[in-house]
N, C-alpha and C positions, 0 to 999 in steps of 0.2 A: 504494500500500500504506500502510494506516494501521497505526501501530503499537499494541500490546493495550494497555492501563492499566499491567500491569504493567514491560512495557520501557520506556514511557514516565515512568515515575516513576523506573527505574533508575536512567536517561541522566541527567535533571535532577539526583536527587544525586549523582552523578559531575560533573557542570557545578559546580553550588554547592560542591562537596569539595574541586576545583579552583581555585576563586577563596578558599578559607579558607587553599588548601595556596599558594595562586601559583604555579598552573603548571595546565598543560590536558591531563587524563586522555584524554580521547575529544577529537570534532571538534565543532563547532557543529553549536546544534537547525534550523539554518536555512542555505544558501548560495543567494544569488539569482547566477544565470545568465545570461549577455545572449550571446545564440547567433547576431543574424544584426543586420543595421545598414537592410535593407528593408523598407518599410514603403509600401505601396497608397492609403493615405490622406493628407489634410495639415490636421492638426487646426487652426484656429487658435490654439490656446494650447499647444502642443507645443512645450517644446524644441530639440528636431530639425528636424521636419519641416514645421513652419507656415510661412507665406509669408512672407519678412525674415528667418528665422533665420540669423546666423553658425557656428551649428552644425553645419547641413544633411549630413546621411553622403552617400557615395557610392551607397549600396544595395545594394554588389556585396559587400559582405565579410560571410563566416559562417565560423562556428568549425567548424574542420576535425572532421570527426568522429572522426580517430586522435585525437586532442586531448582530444575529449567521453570518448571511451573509457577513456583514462586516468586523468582527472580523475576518473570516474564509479568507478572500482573505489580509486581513492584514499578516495573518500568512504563508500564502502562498508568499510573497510577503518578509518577512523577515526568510524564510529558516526554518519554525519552522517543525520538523520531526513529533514529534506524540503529538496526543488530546489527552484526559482521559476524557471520557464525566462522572460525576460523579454528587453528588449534596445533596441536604439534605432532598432529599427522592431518588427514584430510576427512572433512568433518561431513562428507556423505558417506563414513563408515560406519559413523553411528551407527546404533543397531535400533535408535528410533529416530532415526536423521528427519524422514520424510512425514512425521507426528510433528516433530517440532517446528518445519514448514510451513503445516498446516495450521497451525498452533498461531504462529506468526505472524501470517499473511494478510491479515487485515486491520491488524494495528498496529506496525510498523513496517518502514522500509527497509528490506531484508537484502544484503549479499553474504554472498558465499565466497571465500578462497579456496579454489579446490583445484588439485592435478588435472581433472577432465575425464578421468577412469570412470564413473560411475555406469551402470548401464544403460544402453540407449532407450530402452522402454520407460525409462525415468525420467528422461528430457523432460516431458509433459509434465511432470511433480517440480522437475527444477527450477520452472517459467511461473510458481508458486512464488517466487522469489521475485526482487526487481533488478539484480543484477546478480553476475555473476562474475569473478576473475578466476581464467582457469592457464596454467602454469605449462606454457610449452615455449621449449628453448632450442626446439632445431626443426631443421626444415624436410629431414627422409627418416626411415624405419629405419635406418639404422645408426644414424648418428643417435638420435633420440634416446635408443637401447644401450649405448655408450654412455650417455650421460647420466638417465637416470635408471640403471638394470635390471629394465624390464621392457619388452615387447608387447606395447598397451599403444604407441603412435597412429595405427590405422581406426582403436578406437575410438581415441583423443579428437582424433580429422573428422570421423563420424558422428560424435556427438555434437561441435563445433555446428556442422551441418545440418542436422536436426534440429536443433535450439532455435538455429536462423531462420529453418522453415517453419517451425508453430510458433515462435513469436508473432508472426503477421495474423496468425488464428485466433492465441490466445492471450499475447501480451506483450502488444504492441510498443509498449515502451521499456521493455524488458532490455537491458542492456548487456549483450557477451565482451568482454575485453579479454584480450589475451597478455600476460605479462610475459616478458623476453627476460631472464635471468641472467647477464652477460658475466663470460667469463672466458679465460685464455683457451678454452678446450671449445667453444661456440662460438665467438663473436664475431667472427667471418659468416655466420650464418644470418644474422638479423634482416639483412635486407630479403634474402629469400622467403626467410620465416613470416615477414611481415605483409608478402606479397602473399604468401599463400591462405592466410586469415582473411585477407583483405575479401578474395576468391569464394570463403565457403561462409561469410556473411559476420565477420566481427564485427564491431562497429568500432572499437579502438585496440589497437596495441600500442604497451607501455614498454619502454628497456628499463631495466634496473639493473643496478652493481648487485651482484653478492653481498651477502652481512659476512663480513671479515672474521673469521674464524681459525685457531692454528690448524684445524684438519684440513682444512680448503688456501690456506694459505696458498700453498704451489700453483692454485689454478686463479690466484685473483689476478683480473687486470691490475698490471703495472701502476702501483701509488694510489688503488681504492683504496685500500684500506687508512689512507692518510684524509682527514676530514677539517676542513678551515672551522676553527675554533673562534667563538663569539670576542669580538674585538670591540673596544669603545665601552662606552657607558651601557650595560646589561638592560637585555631587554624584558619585560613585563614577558611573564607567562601566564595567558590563559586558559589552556587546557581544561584547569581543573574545574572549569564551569561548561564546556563543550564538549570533553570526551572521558571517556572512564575505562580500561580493561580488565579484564577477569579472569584468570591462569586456567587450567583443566582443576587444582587443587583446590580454587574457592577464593584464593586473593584477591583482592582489589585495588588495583594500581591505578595513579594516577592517569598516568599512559604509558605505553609499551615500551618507552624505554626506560623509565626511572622503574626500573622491579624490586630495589630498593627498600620503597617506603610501602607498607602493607598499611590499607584502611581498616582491613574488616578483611573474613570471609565468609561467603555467600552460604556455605555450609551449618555457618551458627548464628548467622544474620541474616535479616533480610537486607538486599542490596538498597531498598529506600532509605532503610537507619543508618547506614552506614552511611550512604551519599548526604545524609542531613547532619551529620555527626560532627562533635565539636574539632573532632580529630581533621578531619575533611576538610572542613570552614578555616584550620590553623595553616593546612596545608597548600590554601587556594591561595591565603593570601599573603602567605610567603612566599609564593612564588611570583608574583604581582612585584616584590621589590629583587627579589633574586637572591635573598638572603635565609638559607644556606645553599639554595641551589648552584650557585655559580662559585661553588667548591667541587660542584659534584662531576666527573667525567663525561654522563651522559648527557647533562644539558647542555656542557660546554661546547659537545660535537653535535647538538639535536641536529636530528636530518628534517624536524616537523618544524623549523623555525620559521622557514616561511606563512605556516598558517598562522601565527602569534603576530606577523607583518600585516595578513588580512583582515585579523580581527581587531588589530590596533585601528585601524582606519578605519574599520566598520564603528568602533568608538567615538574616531573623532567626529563621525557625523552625525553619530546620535547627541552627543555632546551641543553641534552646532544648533541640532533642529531644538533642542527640549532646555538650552540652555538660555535659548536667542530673550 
């Protein structure tokens, strides 16, 4: 469910009314999901699941669904616009993936991060959804089988396919993007890769670096892993009135990169007390001055800084209209 223009401009000046007032009327425009820890594939440049990571899940743990259920009418309850069902493996493994779609689909906007393996009879469950990002980084059946070791690419090209054709039936604004993971072992591939989505009806491919990791080390492009650190007078973080994350384990992070500082979890709380919580509200607006954040590594290197750019200016306007 997408919301009309005019709820969605609501919510946002109640976000921005919130950061003027220092305190949080509604819920975040955003909460990403991580619902199950299995995962079919083993990318080489994956976190989790490539060959040598320390990371490596078990593959057995998913978020209990009384769990999703609770959370889900919290968040309904505190205005939260869209899920990102996501996790540390690919979260159509669920073993109630396609309940919690259904669960979903008409009081929020829902994507998915997922390989693209799912079965093709399930296309038509996926377009339950309003978007999807599904994870393919070469351009033939067997580079692909090379990267990530397994012989799923003819599937991957077919469900791409399908998605593009029942969107126009059943949900026409349904959006497939394909993301390119670039790395020394692909990146001669991109321009092919991108012609062929373009072909079976994506509507966007995105390139991304790898997340710099020492098992994938050998395969990052030259000097990704080096990130221009915040310079001059620190900027105001908003986040913690626009977006919120949730681990497989119950955590509640501010966002995905500070995993640092835990709110709550969802496990022993409901994710509204927690998001209303004095801990939450200490944590919003210290990061509003940068104070201790711009001690911390991952703010210093945030790859999300640009959005704390957009949402500054979406301030100064509120500022102009409601101050005049």
């Amino acid at each position: 469910m997408i919301l009309d223009q005019r709820e969605q401009k609501r919510r946002l000046l109640l976000r921005l009314k919130g950061i003027e007032s220092k305190r949080a009327f509604i819920g975040p425009t955003t909460v990403q999901l991580h619902i199950t820890d299995l995962c079919n594939i083993a990318c080489r440049y994956c976190w989790y699941w490539a060959p040598g990571s320390a990371l490596r899940p078990t593959g057995k743990n998913h978020l209990p669904f009384d769990v999703f259920e609770r959370f889900a009418r919290d968040c309904a309850d505190l205005h939260v616009d869209a899920i990102n069902l996501s996790g540390q493996g690919d979260p159509t493994l669920h073993p109630h993936f396609y309940d919690i779609l259904r669960h979903l689909e008409h009081s929020f906007t829902v994507k998915i991060l997922s390989n693209g393996t799912f079965p093709i009879e399930r296309c038509r469950d996926i377009l339950r959804a309003d978007h999807i990002v599904i994870n393919l980084g070469e351009a033939d059946r067997e580079s692909y089988r090379a990267l990530v070791g397994r012989d799923f690419f003819i599937k991957v090209i077919k469900n791409i396919k399908e998605l593009a054709r029942l969107k126009n039936e059943f949900n026409p604004n349904f959006i497939i993007e394909v993301v390119f993971i670039e790395t020394l072992l692909n990146k001669e591939s991109l321009l092919k890769t991108e012609s062929l989505v373009r072909k079976l009806g994506a509507n966007v491919i995105r390139k991304k670096m790898a997340e710099f990791s020492d098992h994938n080390r050998h395969i990052m492009v030259s000097n990704q892993e080096e990130k221009s650190e915040v310079a001059g007078e620190w900027p105001p973080c908003y986040h913690g009135w626009f977006y919120s994350s949730i681990k497989l384990n119950g955590e509640v992070n501010v966002c995905c990169f500070m995993q640092r500082l835990t709110m709550g979890n969802i496990y022993k709380t409901g994710f509204k007390e927690i998001w209303e919580s004095d801990a939450y509200s200490h944590v919003r607006l210290s990061a509003l001055t940068g104070d201790p954040f711009k001690n911390y590594h991952e703010c210093i290197n945030c790859s999300a800084a640009w959005r704390n750019k957009e949402i500054g200016a979406q301030i100064e306007i509120y500022n102009q209209v409601h101050k005049a």
